[in-house]
C-alpha positions, 0 to 999 in steps of 0.5 A: 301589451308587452313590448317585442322585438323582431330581428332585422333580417340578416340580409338587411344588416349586411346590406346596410353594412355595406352602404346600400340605401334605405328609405325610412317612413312612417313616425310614432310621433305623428300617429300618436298625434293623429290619434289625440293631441293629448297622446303627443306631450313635452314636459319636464314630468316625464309622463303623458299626465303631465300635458304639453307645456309646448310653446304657443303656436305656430311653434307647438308639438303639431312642429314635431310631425308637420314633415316640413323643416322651416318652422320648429317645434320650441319648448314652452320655456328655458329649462335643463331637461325635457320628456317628449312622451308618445302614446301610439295607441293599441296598435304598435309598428316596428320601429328601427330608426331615430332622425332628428334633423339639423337646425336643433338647439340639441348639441352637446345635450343628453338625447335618450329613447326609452319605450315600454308597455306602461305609461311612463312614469319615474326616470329610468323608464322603459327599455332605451333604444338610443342614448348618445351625446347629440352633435351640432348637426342632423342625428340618425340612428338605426339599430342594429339587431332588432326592431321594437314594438311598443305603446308608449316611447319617451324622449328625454333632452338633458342639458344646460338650461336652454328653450329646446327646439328641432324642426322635427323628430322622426321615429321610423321604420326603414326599408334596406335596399338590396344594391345601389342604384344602377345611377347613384351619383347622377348630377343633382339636378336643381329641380329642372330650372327651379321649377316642378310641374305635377298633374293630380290623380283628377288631371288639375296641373300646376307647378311651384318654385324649388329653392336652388338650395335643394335637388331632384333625382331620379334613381332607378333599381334593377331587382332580380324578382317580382312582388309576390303575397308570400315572398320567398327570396330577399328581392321579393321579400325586399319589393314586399317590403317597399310595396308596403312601404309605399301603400300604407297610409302610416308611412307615406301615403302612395307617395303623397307625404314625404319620406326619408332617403339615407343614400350611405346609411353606415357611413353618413347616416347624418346625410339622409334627405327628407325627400318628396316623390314626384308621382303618387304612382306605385315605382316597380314595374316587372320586366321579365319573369324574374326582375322588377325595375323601380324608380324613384324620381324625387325633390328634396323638401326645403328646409327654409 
């Protein structure tokens, strides 16, 4: 299994040029760790052979892919450089975007992703997707051109010796919207009295606190097409996209896991939320022949 590229669609590039919003989901960490936990590994040999020298719980790498950002993942001990190894198994997924949240000890340190169809082994390995200088706050990388598919991907932290953490690492694939919302800048409200009541699918309700440190919104999207099986136009392609997006169960689970939203993803990518969606319920509805309108209200996952 070699590894592939898909060009992202040229209407994505320009759109995200433009600032519209994208939602990201779905992360190569978490299914590699769903799989076995030998498939998720942080070690200093740069190989899945080499096991996890993690810390203990409750700061293990299952911190990589918990999707809450309170407790971090740590390494095992102080050292200068670090490889965080995937094996994703024998079914790969595009993947486009990188996110590493604040509240990591990374700045100033050398972050490269490295992906390839072998096992890693050897420095440099692989194809880098990303190799940057990290900062003090939250990194978020998309690529530009394509979209890459591959079994095995490596993370490589390099800097002066420290015990490295980060409350999580996403390696995901975005969905571009197409335009703003038609009220992107409503006032955040700070979760209506810090309080959200949910009812489940078998009519059990309850409701839970909200740090005021956090907001809710609900943003709506007017898009001139509707979902079809073999879209044609960029609105369908884009409801395709979202549907997708929404459903499967390695993304966010109708709903049920959170997901990530970069409100200016050219301009502050480091802005993403890591967000909830209030209702499992799939957001597009039809109206008219030829438009969908699709809503999204959603919380803002804590950090602490």
């Amino acid at each position: 299994m070699s590894i592939t590229t898909t060009p992202i669609p040229s209407t994505d590039t320009a759109k995200r040029a433009l600032d519209k919003p994208c939602v990201v989901g779905r992360n190569l960490l978490e299914i590699a760790y769903g799989i076995a936990a030998a498939n998720l590994v942080a070690n200093t040999a740069g190989t899945l052979a080499g096991g996890d020298s993690s810390a203990a719980a409750p700061n293990g790498v299952s911190r990589l892919v918990d999707r809450f950002l309170h407790v971090p993942w740590k390494y095992g001990s102080s050292v200068a450089t670090i490889y965080i190894c995937i094996d994703q198994g024998a079914t790969t997924l595009d993947t486009d975007t990188l996110i590493i949240p604040a509240g990591h000890n990374f700045s100033g340190a050398s972050i490269k992703v490295e992906a390839d169809s072998t096992t890693p082994s050897g420095d440099p390995w692989g194809t880098t997707l990303w190799s940057f200088t990290a900062g003090s706050s939250a990194e978020v990388r998309l690529q530009s051109t394509n979209m890459y598919q591959a079994r095995y991907w490596r993370i490589k932290i390099s800097g002066s010796a420290s015990v490295w953490q980060v409350p999580e690492i996403f390696l995901g694939k975005s969905v571009q919207f197409l335009n703003k919302a038609e009220n992107p800048f409503p006032p955040t409200i700070a979760a209506r009295g810090n309080v959200i009541r949910k009812t489940t699918g078998g009519g059990v309700s309850y409701a839970y606190k909200v740090s005021a440190l956090t907001g809710y919104r609900k943003l709506t999207w007017k898009v001139g097409g509707v979902y079809k099986n073999s879209p044609s136009s960029d609105p369908e392609k884009f409801l395709t996209n979202f549907y997708d997006f929404w459903s499967n169960s390695n993304a966010i689970d109708s709903g049920s896991k959170p997901f990530w939203y970069i409100e200016d993803p050219t301009s502050n990518p480091g802005g993403a939320k890591l967000v909830y969606a209030e209702s499992p319920d799939l957001p597009i509805t039809q109206d008219g022949p030829q438009q969908s309108i699709l809503t999204l209200p959603f919380v803002e996952q804590g950090a602490g």
